[in-house]
N, C-alpha and C positions, 0 to 999 in steps of 0.2 A: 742846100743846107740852111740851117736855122742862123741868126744872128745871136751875137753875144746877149742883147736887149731880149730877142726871145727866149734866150735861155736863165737870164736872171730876170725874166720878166715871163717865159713861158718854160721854162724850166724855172722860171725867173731867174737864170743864173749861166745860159750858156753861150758863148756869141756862134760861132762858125760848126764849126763842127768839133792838147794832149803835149833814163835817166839814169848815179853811177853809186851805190850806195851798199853799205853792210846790214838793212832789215830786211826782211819781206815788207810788200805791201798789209798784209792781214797782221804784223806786229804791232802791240798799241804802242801811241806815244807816247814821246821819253817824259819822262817825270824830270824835276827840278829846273823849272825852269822854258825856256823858250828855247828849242834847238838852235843854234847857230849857222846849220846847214841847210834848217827845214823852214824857214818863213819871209815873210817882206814888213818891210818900215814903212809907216807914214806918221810926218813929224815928230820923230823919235821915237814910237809908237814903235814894240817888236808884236805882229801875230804869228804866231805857231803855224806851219801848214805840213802835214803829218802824212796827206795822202796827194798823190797826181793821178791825173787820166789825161790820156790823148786820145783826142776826137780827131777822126777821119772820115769820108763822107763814105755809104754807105748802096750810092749810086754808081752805074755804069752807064759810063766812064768816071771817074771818081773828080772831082774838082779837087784843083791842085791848092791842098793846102793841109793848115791844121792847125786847133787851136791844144790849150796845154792851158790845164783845169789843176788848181793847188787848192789843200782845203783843210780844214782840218778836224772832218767826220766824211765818212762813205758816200761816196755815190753808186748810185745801178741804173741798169738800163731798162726799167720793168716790162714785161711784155706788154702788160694792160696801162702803166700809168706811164710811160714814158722813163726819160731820164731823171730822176728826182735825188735828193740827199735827205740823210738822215738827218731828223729836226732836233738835235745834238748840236747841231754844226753853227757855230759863230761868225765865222769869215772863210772867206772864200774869193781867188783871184783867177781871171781869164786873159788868157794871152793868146789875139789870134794872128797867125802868119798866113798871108797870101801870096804862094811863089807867084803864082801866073797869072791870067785870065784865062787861061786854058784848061786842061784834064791830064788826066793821066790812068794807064790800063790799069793799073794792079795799087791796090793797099802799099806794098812794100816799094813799089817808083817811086810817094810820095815820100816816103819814109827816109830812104835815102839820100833826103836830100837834106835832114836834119844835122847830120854828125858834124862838129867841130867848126863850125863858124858862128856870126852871128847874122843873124834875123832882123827885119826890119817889122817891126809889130804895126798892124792894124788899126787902122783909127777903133776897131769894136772891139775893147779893151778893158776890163773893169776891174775895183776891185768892193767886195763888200764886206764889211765890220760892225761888230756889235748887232748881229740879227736875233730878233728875238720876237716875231710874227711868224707863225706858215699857215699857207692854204694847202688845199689839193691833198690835203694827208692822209695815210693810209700806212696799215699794216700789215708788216713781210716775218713771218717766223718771227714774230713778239716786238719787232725794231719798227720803230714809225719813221716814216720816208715821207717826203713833201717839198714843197716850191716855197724857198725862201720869200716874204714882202718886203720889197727891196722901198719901199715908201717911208717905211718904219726904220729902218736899216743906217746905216753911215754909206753912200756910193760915192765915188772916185770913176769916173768915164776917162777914159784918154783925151786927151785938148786933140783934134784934129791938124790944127798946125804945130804940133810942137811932135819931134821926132822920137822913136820908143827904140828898146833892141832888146831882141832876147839871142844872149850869147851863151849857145852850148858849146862846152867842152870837151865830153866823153856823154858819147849814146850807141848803145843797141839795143835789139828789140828781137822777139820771135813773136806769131802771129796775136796773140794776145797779151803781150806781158812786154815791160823792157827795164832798163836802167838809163837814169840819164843825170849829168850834171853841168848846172844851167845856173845862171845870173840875170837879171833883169829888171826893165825901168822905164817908165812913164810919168809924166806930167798932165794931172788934169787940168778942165778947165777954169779952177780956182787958181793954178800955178802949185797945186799941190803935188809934191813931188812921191811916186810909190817904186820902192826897190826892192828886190828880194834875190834870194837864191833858191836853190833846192836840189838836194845831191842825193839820190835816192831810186829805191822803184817807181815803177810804172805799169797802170793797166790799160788798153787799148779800149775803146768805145768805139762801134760802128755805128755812127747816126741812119736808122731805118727809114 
């Protein structure tokens, strides 16, 4: 599986390889405002994050893990360009979780290990704000998709010695789709503190 740096740097936005809510995921965002349910802070700062994807790995035997992508425009998984987002998209945060160093047979072993507790998050953790650069772009039914330039960008990494958690409350899923509601928090390396939540759908990503 790719790293968070690969995917906000070759997705430029994804590290590893992904909740409880009343919209659909394809519902637009709520108007007036910054949802309360749907975003993260940094120094008082509220962004918006409107969409989630869980990434799972996409190999057998699956590495045991998963990261949980918030955004706030579309991601897809393109056959020819990869995973990329809609260049709409302003900010965007990666949370990745590693149960093990081991594997696991099936998508839903992993899965299950998400529900109702909390998470020690990964040092490969980011958050990005104020994008307003892309490369790699290209067009899907009139929507342009591309890799955020995370150079140009506001980035936040996780501090590797300082501790993160992502604390789910209520999750299920079927094999492409779920719901989940979740809290969570890192410290970068400046001592910048990023928190959020997100209570809402979810779509599943198989990393190819």
């Amino acid at each position: 599986m790719k790293t968070i740096k690969t995917i906000f740097k070759t997705i430029t936005f994804l590290s590893l390889i992904f909740f409880m809510g009343s919209c659909s995921q394809t519902d637009p965002p709520e108007s007036g405002g910054v949802a309360q349910h749907k975003k993260f802070s940094i120094s008082g700062t509220d962004y918006q994050t409107d969409y989630a994807y869980i990434f799972v790995d996409g190999g057998t035997p699956l590495t045991d893990g998963f990261m949980l992508v918030l955004t706030d425009a579309k991601l897809q998984n393109h056959s020819v360009h990869g995973v990329s987002m809609e260049t709409i998209m302003n900010q965007g945060i990666s949370l990745l979780v590693k149960f093990s160093n081991g594997n696991q047979p099936t998508q839903q072993d992993v899965l299950n290990q998400l529900a109702n507790t909390t998470h020690n998050l990964s040092d490969e953790c980011m958050a990005l704000t104020d994008i307003v650069d892309w490369h790699d772009t290209y067009l899907d039914n009139t929507i342009q998709f591309g890799l955020p330039n995370e150079t140009t960008a506001n980035t936040y990494e996780k501090d590797d010695a300082i501790a993160g958690d992502l604390t789910i409350t209520n999750f299920w899923n079927s094999t492409i789709a779920g719901a989940i509601n979740c809290t969570y928090t890192f410290t970068d390396s400046n001592n910048v503190v990023v928190s959020g939540t997100y209570n809402g759908p979810f779509e599943i990503i198989t990393e190819l």
